[in-house]
C-alpha positions, 0 to 999 in steps of 0.5 A: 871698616876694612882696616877692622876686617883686615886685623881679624883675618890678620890675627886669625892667620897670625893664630893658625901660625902658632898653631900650625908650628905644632900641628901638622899640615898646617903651614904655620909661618906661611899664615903668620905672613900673610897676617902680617901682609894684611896689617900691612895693607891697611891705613894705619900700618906701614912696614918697610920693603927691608922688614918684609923681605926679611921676615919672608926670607926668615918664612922660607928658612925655617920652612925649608930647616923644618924637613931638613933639621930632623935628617941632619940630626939623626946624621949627627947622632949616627945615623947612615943614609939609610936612617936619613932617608927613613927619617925624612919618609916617617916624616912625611907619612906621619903626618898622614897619622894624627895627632902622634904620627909626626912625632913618632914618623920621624923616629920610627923611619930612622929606626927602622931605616938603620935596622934595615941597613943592618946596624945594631939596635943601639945605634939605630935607637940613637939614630931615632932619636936624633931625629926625633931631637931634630923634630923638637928643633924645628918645631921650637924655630917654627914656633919662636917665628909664629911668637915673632909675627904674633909680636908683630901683630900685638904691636899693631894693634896697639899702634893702629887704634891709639892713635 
């Protein structure tokens, strides 16, 4: 009876980790693992220490590459310090406005941070959307991961109760 409760709390988690790689403030590979840590911990499923570092490690990762990503693009697109800054700001304050602000943020504050550094219109509107190009990156990595773990769990499942 655990092992059944411990697969429904495991694919409940596993679901708000899809979600949660397209919503804001939702951490969604975060929830994915520890879904996957509570498959681990039932009778019928083992995963190795190796798999389980590994998939915490790939957790950290795109965790980190989810606010790092949209700066170095807007970087990437031309963006000064300034736009950088202004990306990573808008990031932050538009996940405070849902369900647009996350998406929007991010552009608006390289915008605006290239404006307010003086540069043209042009280059500030590339410098946004660079970031906004960095945003659907991270977004696409933090949802192959929750596709992985969900992989993971789909596996289990049919591994657990064919037996």
């Amino acid at each position: 009876m655990l092992d059944i409760l411990l697969f429904i709390g495991a694919g409940i988690l596993i679901v708000l980790g899809i979600l949660g790689a397209v919503l804001p403030g939702l951490p969604g590979a975060p929830f994915s693992y520890i879904g996957l840590l509570m498959i681990h911990f039932t009778e019928k499923i083992q995963y190795s220490t190796k798999l389980l570092v590994i998939l915490f490690l790939l957790v950290v990762v795109v965790q980190v590459l989810d606010y790092v990503v949209p700066a170095w693009c807007t970087k990437k697109f031309g963006g000064s310090k300034w736009g950088i800054y202004g990306s990573i700001i808008g990031l932050v304050f538009g996940m405070f406005i849902p369900p647009y602000g996350f998406i929007i943020g991010p552009f608006a504050g390289a915008l605006i941070g290239e404006m307010l550094s003086g540069r043209e219109t042009n280059v500030a509107l590339k410098a946004g959307f660079g970031s906004f190009v960095g945003l659907i990156a991270s977004t696409g990595a933090k949802l192959a991961v929750g596709l992985v773990f969900a992989g993971y769990y789909i596996v289990a499942i049919f591994e657990a109760f064919s037996k």
